[in-house]
C-alpha positions in Angstrom: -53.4 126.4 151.0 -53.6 123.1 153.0 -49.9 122.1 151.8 -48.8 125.2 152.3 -49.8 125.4 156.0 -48.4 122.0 156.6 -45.4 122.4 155.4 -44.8 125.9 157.0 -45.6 124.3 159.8 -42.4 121.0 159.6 -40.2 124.3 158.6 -40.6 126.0 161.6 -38.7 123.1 163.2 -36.5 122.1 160.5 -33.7 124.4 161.1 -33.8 123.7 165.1 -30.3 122.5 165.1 -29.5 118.9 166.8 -26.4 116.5 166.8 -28.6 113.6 166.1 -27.2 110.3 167.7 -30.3 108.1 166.7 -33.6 108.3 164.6 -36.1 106.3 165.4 -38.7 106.1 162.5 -42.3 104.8 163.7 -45.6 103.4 161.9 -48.4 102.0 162.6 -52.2 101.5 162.0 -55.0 100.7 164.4 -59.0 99.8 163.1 -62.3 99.8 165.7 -65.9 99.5 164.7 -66.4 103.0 164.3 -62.7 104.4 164.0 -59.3 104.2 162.4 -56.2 105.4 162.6 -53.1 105.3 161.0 -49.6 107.2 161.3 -45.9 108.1 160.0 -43.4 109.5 162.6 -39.7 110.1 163.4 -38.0 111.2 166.4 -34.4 113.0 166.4 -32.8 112.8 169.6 -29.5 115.0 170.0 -26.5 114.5 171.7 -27.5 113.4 175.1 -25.0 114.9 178.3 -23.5 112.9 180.6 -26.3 112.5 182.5 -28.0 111.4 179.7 -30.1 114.4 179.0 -31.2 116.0 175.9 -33.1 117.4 173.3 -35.0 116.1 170.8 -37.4 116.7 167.8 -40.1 115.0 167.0 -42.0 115.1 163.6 -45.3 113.1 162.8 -48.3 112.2 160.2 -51.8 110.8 160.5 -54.8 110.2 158.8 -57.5 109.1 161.0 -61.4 109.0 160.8 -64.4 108.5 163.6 -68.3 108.8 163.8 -70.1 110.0 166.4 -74.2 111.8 166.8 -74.3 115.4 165.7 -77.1 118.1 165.6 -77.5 116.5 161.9 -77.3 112.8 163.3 -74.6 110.5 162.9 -71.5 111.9 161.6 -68.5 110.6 159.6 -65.0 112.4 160.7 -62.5 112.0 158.2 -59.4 113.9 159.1 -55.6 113.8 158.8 -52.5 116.2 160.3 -49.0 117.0 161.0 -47.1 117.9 164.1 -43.6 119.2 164.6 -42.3 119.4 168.2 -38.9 120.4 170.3 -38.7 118.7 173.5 -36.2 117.7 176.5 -36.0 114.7 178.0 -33.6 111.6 179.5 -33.0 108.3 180.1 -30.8 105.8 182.7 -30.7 102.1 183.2 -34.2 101.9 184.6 -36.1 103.9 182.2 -36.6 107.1 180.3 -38.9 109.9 180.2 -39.5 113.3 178.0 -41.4 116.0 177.2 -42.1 118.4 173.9 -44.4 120.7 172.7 -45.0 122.0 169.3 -47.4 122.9 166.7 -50.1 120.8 165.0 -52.4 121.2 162.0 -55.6 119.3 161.7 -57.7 119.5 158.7 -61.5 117.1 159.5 -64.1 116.8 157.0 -67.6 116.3 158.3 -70.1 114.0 156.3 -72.7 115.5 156.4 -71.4 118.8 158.0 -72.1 119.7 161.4 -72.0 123.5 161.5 -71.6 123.1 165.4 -68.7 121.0 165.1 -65.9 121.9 167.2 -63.8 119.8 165.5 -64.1 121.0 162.0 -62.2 122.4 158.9 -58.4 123.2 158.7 -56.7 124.5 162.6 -53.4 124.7 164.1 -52.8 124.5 167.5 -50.5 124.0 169.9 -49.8 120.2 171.2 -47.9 119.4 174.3 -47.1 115.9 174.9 -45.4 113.5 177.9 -44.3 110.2 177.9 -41.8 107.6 179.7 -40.9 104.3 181.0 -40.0 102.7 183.6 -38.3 99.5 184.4 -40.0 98.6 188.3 -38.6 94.4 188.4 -36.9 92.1 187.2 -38.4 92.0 183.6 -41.4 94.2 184.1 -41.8 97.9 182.2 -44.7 100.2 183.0 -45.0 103.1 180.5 -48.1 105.6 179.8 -47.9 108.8 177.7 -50.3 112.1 177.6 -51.0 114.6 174.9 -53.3 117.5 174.8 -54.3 119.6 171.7 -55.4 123.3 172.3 -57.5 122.9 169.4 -60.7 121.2 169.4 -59.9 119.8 173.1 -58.3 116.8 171.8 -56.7 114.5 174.5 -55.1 111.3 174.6 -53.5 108.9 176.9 -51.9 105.2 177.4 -50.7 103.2 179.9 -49.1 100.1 179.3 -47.7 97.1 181.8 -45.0 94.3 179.7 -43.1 91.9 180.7 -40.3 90.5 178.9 -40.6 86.4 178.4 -37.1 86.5 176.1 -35.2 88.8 174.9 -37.0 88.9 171.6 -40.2 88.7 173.0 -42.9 90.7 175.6 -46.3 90.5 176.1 -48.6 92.8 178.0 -51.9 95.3 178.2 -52.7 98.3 177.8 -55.5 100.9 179.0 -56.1 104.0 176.5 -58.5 106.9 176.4 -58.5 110.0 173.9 -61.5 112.1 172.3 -62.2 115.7 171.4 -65.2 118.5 171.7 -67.4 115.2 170.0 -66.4 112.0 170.7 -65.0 110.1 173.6 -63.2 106.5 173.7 -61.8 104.2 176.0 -60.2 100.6 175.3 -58.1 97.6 177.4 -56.2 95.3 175.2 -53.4 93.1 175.3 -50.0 93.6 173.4 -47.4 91.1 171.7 -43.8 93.2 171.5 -41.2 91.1 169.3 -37.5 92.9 168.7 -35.1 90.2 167.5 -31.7 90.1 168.9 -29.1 92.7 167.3 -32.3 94.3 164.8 -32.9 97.4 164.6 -36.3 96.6 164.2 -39.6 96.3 166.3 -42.8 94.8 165.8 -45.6 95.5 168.2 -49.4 94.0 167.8 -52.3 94.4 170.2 -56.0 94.0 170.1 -58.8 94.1 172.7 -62.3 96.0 173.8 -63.3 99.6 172.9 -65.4 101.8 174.2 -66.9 104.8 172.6 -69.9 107.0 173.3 -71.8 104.6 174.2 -71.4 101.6 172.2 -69.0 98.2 172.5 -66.9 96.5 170.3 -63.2 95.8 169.9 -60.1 97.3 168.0 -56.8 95.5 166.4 -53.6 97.8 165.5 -49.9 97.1 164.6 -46.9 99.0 165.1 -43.5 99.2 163.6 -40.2 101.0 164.9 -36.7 101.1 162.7 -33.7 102.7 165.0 -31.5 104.3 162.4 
């Protein structure tokens, strides 16, 4: 039944049509004290306008875990989920910005269970998500991005600040903050961004101090990008 619903769920957006004029396939993991996550996800942009506006599609995997104090004490989240998502955006020589919204499927595992749980068992919802960047000097980018999950009152945002030392290489921080119905998080870290010259591929790495209900400790991630 799980499978089924997930991949009911990638169908529904399947069949959207869309002149794709790039693909941009994305992966990355991320470990804290007390949480991890990792992920698998492609974007499908269509044939942007002369203004450079367009549609695009956005398709992605996760598997992700946390802990956090329950009614039966401290709990062990295990989860992991789809989305698929339709969305409009566009971009010009100082920056780029869209937004989607689409469907998502969560399926967390409580050990033990917490019957009171919010965030529990398999549900869909609907996820609507922003994002963009900015070029505001010589150099400097300042991006954030927001999501929010009807289900189990999951949010999430980021805002990052880079600067570009080459044209290879940026460095920067970032400030994030995401949780649901049981757990809340917060984290500063800084970033290392390296895209060699005529690649179609990007490395990003970051690490720093996390937050979460309560207790300190820090966080180390990578991520990957392949234009395609």
């Amino acid at each position: 039944m799980k499978a089924r619903q997930l991949g009911c769920l990638l169908a529904l957006f399947v069949a959207v049509p869309a002149v794709a004029s790039e693909r941009l396939l994305l992966a990355g993991a991320e470990s804290a004290d007390d949480a991890y996550y990792s992920y698998l996800g492609m974007i499908v942009t269509g044939q942007a306008g002369e203004n450079g506006r367009g549609f695009l599609q956005r398709y992605w995997l996760d598997h992700f875990g946390y802990e956090y104090d329950g009614g039966p004490g401290r709990i062990k989240a295990r989860a992991h989920g789809g989305e698929a998502a339709i969305g409009y955006g566009g971009s010009s020589a100082s920056g780029w910005a869209n937004a989607t919204i689409g469907l998502r499927f969560t399926d967390t595992q409580l050990t033990p269970d917490d019957p009171a749980a919010k965030a529990r068992g398999n549900q869909t919802g609907v996820k609507l998500q922003l994002q963009g960047e900015r070029k505001f000097a010589p150099g400097w980018r300042v991006g954030a991005i927001a999501s929010f999950t009807s289900q189990q009152g999951e949010y999430w945002g980021r805002v990052r600040m880079t600067h570009d030392q080459t044209p290879a290489v940026s460095v920067g921080a970032e400030l994030v903050a995401g949780g649901n119905d049981e757990s809340e998080s917060t984290a500063a870290g800084l970033l290392l961004i390296l895209k060699p010259a005529a690649s179609q591929w990007s490395a990003g790495f970051k690490a720093g101090a996390r937050h979460q209900d309560g207790k300190d400790g820090a966080y180390a991630g990578i991520e990957l990008g392949y234009a395609f």
